[in-house]
C-alpha positions as a Python dict, from the first residue, in 0.01 Angstrom:
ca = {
    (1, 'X'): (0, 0, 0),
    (2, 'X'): (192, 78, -331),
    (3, 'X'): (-56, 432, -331),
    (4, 'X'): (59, 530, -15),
    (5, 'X'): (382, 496, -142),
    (6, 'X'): (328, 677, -402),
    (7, 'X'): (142, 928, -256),
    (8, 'X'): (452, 998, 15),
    (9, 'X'): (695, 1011, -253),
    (10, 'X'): (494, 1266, -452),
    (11, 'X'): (445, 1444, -82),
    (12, 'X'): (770, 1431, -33),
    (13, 'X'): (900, 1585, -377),
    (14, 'X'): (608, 1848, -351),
    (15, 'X'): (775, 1935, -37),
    (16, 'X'): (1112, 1992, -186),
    (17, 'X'): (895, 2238, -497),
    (18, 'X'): (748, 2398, -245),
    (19, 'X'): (1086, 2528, -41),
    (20, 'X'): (1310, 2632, -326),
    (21, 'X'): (967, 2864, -491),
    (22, 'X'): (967, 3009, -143),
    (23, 'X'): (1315, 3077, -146),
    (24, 'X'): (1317, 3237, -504),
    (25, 'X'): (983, 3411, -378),
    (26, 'X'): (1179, 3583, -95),
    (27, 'X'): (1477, 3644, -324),
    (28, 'X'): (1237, 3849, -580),
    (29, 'X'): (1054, 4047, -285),
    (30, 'X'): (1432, 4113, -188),
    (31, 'X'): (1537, 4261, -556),
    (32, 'X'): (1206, 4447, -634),
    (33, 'X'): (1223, 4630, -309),
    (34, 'X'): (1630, 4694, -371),
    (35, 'X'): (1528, 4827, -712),
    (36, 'X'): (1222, 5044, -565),
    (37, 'X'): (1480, 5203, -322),
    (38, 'X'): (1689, 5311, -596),
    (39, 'X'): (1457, 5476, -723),
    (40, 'X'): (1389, 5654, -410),
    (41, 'X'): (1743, 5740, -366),
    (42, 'X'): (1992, 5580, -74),
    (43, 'X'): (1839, 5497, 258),
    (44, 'X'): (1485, 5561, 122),
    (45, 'X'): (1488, 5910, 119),
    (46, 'X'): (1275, 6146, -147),
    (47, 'X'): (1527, 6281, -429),
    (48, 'X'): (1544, 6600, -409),
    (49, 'X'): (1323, 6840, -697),
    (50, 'X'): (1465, 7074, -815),
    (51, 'X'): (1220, 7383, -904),
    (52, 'X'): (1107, 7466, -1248),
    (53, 'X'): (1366, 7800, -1398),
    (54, 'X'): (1203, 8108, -1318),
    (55, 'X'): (1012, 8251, -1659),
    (56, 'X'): (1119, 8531, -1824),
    (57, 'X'): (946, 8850, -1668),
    (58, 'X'): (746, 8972, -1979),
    (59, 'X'): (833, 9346, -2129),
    (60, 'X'): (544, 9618, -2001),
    (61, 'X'): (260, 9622, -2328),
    (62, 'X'): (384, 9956, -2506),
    (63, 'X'): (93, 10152, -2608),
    (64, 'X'): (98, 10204, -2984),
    (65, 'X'): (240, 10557, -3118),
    (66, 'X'): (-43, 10772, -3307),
    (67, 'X'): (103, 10822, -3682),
    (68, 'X'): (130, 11118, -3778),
    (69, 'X'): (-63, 11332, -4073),
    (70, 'X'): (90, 11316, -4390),
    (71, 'X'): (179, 11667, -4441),
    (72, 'X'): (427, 11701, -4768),
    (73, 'X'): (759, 11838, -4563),
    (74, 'X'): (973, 12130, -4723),
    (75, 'X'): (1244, 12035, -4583),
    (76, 'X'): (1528, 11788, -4797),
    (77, 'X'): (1479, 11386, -4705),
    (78, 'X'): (1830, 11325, -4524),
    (79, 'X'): (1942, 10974, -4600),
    (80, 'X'): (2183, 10745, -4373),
    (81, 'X'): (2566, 10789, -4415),
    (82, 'X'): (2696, 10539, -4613),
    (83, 'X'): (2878, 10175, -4484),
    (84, 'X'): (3189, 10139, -4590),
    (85, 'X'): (3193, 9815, -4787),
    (86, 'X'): (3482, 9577, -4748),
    (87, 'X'): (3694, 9526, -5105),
    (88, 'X'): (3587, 9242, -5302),
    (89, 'X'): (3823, 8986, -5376),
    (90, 'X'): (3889, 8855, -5751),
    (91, 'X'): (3746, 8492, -5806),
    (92, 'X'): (4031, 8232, -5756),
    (93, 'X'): (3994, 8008, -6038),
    (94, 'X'): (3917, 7669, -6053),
    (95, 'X'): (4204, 7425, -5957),
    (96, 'X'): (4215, 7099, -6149),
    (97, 'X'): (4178, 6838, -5880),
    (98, 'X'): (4531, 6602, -5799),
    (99, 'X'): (4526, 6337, -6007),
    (100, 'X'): (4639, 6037, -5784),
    (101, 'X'): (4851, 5797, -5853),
    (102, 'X'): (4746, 5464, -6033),
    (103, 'X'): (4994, 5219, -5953),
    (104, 'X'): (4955, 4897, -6139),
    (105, 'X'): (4796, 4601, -5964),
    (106, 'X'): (5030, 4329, -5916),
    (107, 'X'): (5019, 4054, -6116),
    (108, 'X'): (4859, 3735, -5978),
    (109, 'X'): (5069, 3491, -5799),
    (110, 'X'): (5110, 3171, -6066),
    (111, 'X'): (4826, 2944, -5959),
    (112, 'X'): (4976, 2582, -5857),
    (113, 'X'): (4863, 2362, -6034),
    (114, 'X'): (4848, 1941, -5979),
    (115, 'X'): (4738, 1635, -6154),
    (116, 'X'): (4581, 1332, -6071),
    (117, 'X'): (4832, 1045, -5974),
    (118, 'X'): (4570, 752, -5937),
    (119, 'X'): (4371, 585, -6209),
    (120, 'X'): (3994, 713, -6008),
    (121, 'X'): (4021, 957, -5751),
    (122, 'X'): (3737, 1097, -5593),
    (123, 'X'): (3680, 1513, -5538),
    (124, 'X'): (3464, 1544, -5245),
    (125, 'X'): (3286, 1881, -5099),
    (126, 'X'): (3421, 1876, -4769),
    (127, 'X'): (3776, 1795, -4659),
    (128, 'X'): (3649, 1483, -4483),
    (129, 'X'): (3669, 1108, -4605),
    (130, 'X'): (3297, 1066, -4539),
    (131, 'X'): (3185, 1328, -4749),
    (132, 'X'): (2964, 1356, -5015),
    (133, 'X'): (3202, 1270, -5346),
    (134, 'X'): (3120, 1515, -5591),
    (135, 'X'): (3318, 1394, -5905),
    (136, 'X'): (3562, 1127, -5960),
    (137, 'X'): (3872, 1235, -6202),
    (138, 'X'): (4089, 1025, -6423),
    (139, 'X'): (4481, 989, -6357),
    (140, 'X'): (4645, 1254, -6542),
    (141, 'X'): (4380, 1501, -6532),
    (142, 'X'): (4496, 1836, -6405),
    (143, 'X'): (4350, 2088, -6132),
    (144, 'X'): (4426, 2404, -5961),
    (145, 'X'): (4491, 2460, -5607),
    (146, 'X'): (4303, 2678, -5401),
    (147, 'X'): (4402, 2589, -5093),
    (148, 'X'): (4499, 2335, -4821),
    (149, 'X'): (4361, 2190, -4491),
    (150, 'X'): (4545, 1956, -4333),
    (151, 'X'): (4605, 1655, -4538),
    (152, 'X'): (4333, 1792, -4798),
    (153, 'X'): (4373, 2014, -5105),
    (154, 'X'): (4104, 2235, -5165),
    (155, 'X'): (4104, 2241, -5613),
    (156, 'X'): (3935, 2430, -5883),
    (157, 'X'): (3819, 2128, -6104),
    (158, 'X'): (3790, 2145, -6516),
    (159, 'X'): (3472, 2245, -6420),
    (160, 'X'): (3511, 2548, -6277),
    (161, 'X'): (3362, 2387, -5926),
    (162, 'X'): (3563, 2344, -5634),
    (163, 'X'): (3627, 2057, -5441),
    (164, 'X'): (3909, 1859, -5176),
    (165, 'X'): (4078, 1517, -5279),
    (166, 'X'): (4366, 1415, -5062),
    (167, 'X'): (4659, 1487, -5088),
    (168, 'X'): (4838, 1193, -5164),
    (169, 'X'): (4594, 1142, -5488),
    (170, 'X'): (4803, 1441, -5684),
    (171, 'X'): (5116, 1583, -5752),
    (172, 'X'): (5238, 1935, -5824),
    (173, 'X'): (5323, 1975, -6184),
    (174, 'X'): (5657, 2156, -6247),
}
């Protein structure tokens, strides 16, 4: 009894398998024939060739021209009249290229700098209180700011690393 069941359930979502891969069956026959008429241009018909250009009618052969004896001529060579040649310009010297202008960078803003208010206070790597703590710096120890997310300072430790302690856990020196 309980394979019966079975067996008509499994019919039954077969069934179901069976209708929707007809359905995207008839849905690909529908695109690959829409694509194929593309190709064949609107409302199936042939695109239309267009001939190959017509090539270039080729020049009749020329039969070659028998040379002539060499028999020394009397007569003066006559050479071509002369082209006039246009004037030549003098060289323009070489310009020094523009110097531009160096304008002095700016001097850096004054970094802030804080100090540690609480006797331990941990530096962590991420501005999150379940982050990994990456140092742990005595009151009165002093840091520079970086920057600030939300409630979390972003400092350059003694260290030269960077890290985020809260804010609450320093103070901005004056």
């Amino acid at each position: 009894m309980l394979n019966r069941l079975r067996s008509k359930q499994l019919g039954q979502r077969m069934g179901k398998y069976k209708i929707i891969f007809r359905q995207f069956f008839i849905v690909g026959l529908a695109l690959s024939f829409a694509a194929c008429s593309m190709f064949e241009g609107l409302g199936g018909t042939k695109p239309k060739v267009e001939a190959p250009p017509p090539k270039p009618a080729e020049a009749p052969a020329v039969a070659p021209k028998p040379e002539a004896p060499l028999i020394p001529s009397t007569t003066p060579a006559v050479s071509a009249p002369k082209q006039a040649q246009p004037p030549r310009t003098p060289p323009v010297p070489p310009t020094e290229p523009e110097k531009e202008e160096v304008k002095p960078t700016p001097p850096p803003a004054p970094a802030e700098v804080y100090v540690i208010t609480l006797k331990n206070s941990n530096v962590r790597a991420e501005a999150d209180p379940k982050s990994k703590i990456i140092t742990t710096l005595k009151k009165g120890t002093k840091v520079e700011k970086i920057g600030q997310s939300g409630n979390w300072v972003n400092v350059k430790l003694p260290s030269g690393e960077s890290g985020h302690i809260f804010h609450e856990l320093v103070k901005e020196v004056e």
